[in-house]
C-alpha angles and dihedrals in degrees: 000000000000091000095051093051092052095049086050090051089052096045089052091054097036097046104055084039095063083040081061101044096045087054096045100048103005113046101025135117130190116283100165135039125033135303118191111245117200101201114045117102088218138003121292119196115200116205116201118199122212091284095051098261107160115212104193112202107199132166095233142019092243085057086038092062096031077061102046090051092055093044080046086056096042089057115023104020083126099056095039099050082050091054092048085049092052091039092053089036099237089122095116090062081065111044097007132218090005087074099044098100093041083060095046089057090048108044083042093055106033108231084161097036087051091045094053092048089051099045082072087064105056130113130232098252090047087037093053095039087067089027089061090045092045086058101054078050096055086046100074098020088059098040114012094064085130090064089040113126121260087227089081086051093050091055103031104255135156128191119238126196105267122232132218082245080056092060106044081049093074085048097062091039090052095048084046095059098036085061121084106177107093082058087049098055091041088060096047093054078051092059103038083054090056096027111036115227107282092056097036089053088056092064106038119119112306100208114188125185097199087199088062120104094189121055106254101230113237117241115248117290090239128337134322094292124037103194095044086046089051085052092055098039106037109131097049105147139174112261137202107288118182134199119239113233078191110163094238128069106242104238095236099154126216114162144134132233127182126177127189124211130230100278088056096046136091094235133022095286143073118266113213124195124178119173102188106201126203134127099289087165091124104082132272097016133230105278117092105196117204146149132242116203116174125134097283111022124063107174129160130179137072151296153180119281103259093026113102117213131021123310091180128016137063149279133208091284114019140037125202136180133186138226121177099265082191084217110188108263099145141062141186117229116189098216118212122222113232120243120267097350122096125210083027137104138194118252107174107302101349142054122241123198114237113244110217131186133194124241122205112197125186122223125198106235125159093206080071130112101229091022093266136062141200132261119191123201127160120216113208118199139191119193094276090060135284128320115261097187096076097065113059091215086083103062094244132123114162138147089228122069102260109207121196109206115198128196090224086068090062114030113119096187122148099204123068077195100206091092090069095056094071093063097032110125102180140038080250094056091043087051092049086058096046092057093064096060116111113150095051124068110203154135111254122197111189127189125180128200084252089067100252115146117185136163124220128173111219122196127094102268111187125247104242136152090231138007092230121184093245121342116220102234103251097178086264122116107218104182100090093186128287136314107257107246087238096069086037098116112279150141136207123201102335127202100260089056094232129082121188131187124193097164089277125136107293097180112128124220119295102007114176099207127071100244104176136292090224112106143130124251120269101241089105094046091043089050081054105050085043086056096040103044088064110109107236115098107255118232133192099283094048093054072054099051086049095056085050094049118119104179113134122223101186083052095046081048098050100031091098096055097043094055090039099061080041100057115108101019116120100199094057091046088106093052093037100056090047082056099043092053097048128124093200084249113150094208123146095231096045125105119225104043102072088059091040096057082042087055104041089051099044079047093052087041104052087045085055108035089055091061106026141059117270091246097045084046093059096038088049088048093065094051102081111162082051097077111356092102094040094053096044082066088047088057108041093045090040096217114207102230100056096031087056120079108227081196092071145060100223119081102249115199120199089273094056087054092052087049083061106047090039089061094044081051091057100056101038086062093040086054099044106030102023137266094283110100088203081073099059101103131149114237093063092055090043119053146159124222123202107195131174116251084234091066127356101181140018129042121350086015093110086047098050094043141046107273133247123273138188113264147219127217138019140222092294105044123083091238088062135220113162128187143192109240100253097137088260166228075181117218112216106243113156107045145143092295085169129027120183125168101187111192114197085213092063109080094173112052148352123234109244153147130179114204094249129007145265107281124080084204122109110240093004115126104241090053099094098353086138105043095080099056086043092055084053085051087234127143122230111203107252098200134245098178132070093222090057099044088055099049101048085044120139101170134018127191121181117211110205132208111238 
């Protein structure tokens, strides 16, 4: 015994000590003195604050982003040579056989390919904006090999010189994930196929704008006729789909952002908050905060790694924050073969060859010759795009060629339009810059120092009569172009002085242009309105207190029913008095929600698993925004078809299905928490992991990354917590990666706190310098002023112009 306790002494001592010294000296770069930069017009000097924050002073903007995109490679060269491999779709020749689907997707689809056509486009203020950043990369890629990470060399990795194309590349890859309606309209072929229309159409997406006084009327369930569409599209079946375990977090936004006027702030100025949520569980997330200092630009907030700029932060004089507006840039054709003519399809009156390429892919296999093998697909296109259904990554088996048709693939547009936001003085000026984003498709709040607050959705939408599950090609183009910015759904300083986003459906009355039918549902931006339409002016550390806020609205809405299909029961007397004595709190260490998300899934489950297959079920499962709303309506009206069991021979209501699940609840948390109800709280079934990107799971993996916590929230809570339905014990995957409350009376800082830090390099400091200060849900001061960088500053380099 003696002998064990001394070699885990030893190991407690000796451990921490080599994380220490692979840091220090492996795994380093310079933070103080000078390094000679060849392509800077004048000197720039970059401050760091404790938590690794650079604050980069230029002359210009052009020295500013050069800067930016060296201090980019110092910290995150790792993560953002792994996000050029995924978006080329050469991941797999890093991690093997665990990337081969995600390059499949990519190579399918042409990130890359759309990002080469585009680059032509550009104009010389855009092109400049990435060329700049492209340069500080190069920079360090080019003569810094000696500070590089020893992850590359883990994984085999080796920097390249990055290109303007490279980086608009991250852009289309960033607008592509943050968009949901091709998998939309994919699931809802799939349940038209087991359905048949008229059931499929009761449980599409319900989408409520709870702003809009006339019901928004939902675009047709397929296209114009049901029953022709079903003979063209009748083997449609659910196939494999797998779930990446890829070493970066996919930048899918979700998000809210709320800002109050004038007249709602403490102060004489708007307050704006934003809170992005994604899985940011691989360390150290996807945000890169940083400042920009230059005569006429002072910026401060945060971006993603290969996007120059600022994506979420403030300037001098205006503050902005995103949510993902999943605005419709993708649709579904069911392409028809022509007759008696193989390779060829009908388009109208004619019939087009497909043109077809080979794609040869590289897999990382150690039963290799040479360490790597091939692996050959071909990718077939018509003129809409190329054809999905030939790649089972994408969910679709059919006997007819499925082409998915992207927006990205078409846009012509000469402004990237971020650049503009650094220098924008006005709403107006925000909203000119706005107008120029094609690739992202987000939510943008605004507030100026004059007090304006507006809302304005970015991305290219096209211009279409209806927004139709799949369209059966009928030789007719029907995108006629794309819908102007201007008439995109938005607001300016409204009368009740406040605006909110939470991914919901933003679209006003009577709007003339098809937008999307993806949305989430409203609980978040009802929690805010509830917040905001209390009389009392709001100041800084209540825009704080919001981010943090955990009530949930959905539970609040079906809590009734729910008690009332419970009452008189004996055996649910444990779970109905939790219930009963619950404030609709999603804390962790509250009792009540861990056995009412328990309910409400086994409830969903046992509704979908009765009508549908056992694969669709599941798909359809993890799909929430798809049908949460719709089947809150379900429950609460009780409606006789999915509240009765077709498996069996009694007549079930909604109640009788809430018994159920009630009872599979119960033992759930029995089984995994104990039988003492008093146990039952929320934060053990609900938890957050933080892994390295160089193992996320097995042995050594809770040492590499950043452990796993208890959590707050849920989907439906502002203070998010999202989790994929498993039964539980839920893991936290979608949350608040980033929170900012940016206050316009505040000329010296924002309050903020990203969920991991600023390094992509195991042990080093940086790599996770946030994450303890966001578990504790605390802001850090991120500064606006000179005087205050210099003075919090821990470390100062000064890049000179050669």
């Amino acid at each position: 015994m003696k002998k064990l306790i001394i070699i885990l002494l030893v190991l407690a001592i000796t451990i921490p000590l080599l994380a220490y010294l692979v840091a220090r000296e492996l795994n380093s770069y310079q933070l103080d003195g000078e390094i000679s930069f060849s392509g800077l017009d004048q000197t720039v000097t970059v401050h760091r604050d404790e938590k690794g924050i650079p604050y980069i002073f230029a002359s210009s903007a052009a020295d500013a982003i050069r800067a930016q995109g060296f201090i980019a490679a110092q910290d995150r060269v790792f993560q953002i040579e792994l996000y050029r491999a995924l978006i080329k779709g050469e991941l797999a020749a890093v991690i093997g056989e665990a990337g081969l689907n995600s390059d499949i997707s990519m190579r399918v689809v042409g990130l890359y390919d759309n990002a080469v056509r585009h680059v032509e486009f550009l104009d010389d203020s855009s092109r400049q904006f990435l060329q700049w950043y492209a340069e500080g990369y190069n920079e360090f890629v080019q003569n810094r090999g000696h500070e590089f990470p020893f992850e590359l060399s883990l994984l085999g990795l080796k920097p390249t010189t990055m290109s303007v194309t490279d980086l608009l590349a991250v852009q289309h890859f960033a607008g592509y994930v943050q968009s949901r309606n091709y998998q939309d309209e994919i699931l809802s072929l799939q349940l038209l196929a087991e359905l048949g229309a008229e059931r499929a159409e009761e449980i599409r997406p319900l989408n409520i704008n709870p702003d809009r006084s006339v019901n928004q009327p939902a675009p047709d369930a397929e296209s114009d006729d049901a029953a022709e569409l079903y003979k063209i599209f009748p083997d449609v079946a659910l196939a494999k789909i797998s779930n990446h375990n890829l070493p970066v977090s996919l930048p899918a936004l979700g998000s809210n952002n709320w800002v109050t006027g004038a007249s709602k702030s403490v102060g004489e100025k708007p307050i704006l908050s934003n809170d992005p949520h994604l899985d940011a569980s691989v360390l150290p997330g996807p945000w890169f905060p940083v400042g920009l200092f230059t005569d006429e630009i002072s910026a401060i907030g945060a971006s993603l790694p290969g996007v120059p700029g600022i994506m979420v932060g403030r300037n001098s004089h205006i503050a902005f924050g995103v949510t993902n507006a999943y605005g419709d840039s993708q649709d579904l054709y069911i392409e028809q073969p022509a007759d008696n003519r193989p390779g060829h399809y009908k388009n109208g009156s004619e019939d087009l060859p497909f043109k077809s390429k080979s794609v040869n892919l590289r897999v990382k296999d150690s039963e290799a010759a040479d360490g790597v093998r091939d692996h050959e697909i071909v990718v077939r296109y018509t003129v809409r795009g190329p054809i999905i259904s030939d790649h089972e990554v994408f969910g679709i088996e059919s006997d007819n060629p499925i082409v998915l048709r992207t927006a990205a693939a078409e846009v012509e547009g000469g402004s990237i339009g971020l650049h503009n936001l650094l220098s924008a003085q006005t709403v107006a000026q925000a909203e000119a810059a706005f107008a120029q984003i094609d690739l992202f498709y987000m939510n943008y709040l605004v507030a100026d120092q004059k007090g304006n607050i507006a809302h304005r959705p970015t991305g290219a939408i096209p211009k279409r009569d209806d927004g139709a599950t799949a369209k059966v090609v009928d030789g007719n183009d029907d995108w006629q172009g794309f819908v102007a910015k201007n008439e995109l759904p938005g607001s300016i300083n409204p009368r009740r002085d406040w605006l909110g986003t939470s991914n919901h459906d933003v679209i006003p009355d009577n709007y003339p242009h098809y937008y999307s039918t993806h949305f989430s549902p409203n609980y978040r931006y009802l929690r805010t309105s509830e917040w905001m339409n209390q009389a009392a002016p709001k100041s800084a550390a209540d825009h704080w207190s919001l981010l943090r806020d955990t009530k949930n609205k959905h539970a609040e809405r079906l809590m009734p029913t729910i008690l009332a299909a419970l009452a008189g029961d004996s055996e649910m007397s444990a779970i109905s008095e939790q219930l009963a004595g619950w404030d609709f709190v999603d804390d962790k260490n509250s009792l009540g929600p861990a056995a009412y998300h328990l309910i409400h899934e086994y409830l969903v489950r046992v509704m979908l698993e009765d009508k549908l297959s056992p694969q669709l079920a599941n798909h359809l499962l993890q799909k929430r925004y798809y049908w949460l709303q719709r089947f809150d309506e379900l429950i609460l009206n009780d409606d006789p078809y999915w509240g009765d069991l077709s498996k069996t021979e009694a007549r079930e209501t909604i109640n009788d299905l809430i018994v159920q699940a009630a009872n599979k609840a119960k033992d759930r948390l029995a089984s995994t928490l104990g039988d003492n109800p008093d146990q039952w709280l929320w934060g053990p079934f609900h938890e957050v992991s933080f892994v390295s990107p160089l193992r996320q799971s097995g042995f050594g993996s809770a040492f590499l990354g950043g452990g796993t916590h208890h959590a707050n929230g849920s989907g439906e809570t502002l203070n998010r917590g999202q989790y994929s339905l498993n039964g539980g014990p839920y893991r936290s995957q979608w949350f608040s990666s980033m929170r900012m409350v940016a206050d316009l009376n505040d000329d010296k800082k924002i309050m903020a706190s990203i969920s991991g830090g600023n390094a992509a390099r195991q042990f080093h400091p940086y790599y996770k310098s946030q994450l303890d200060g966001w578990l504790k849900e605390e802001w850090s001061p991120w500064w606006l002023d000179r005087e205050s960088v210099e003075t919090h500053s821990e470390h100062q380099l000064r890049l000179l112009a050669e």
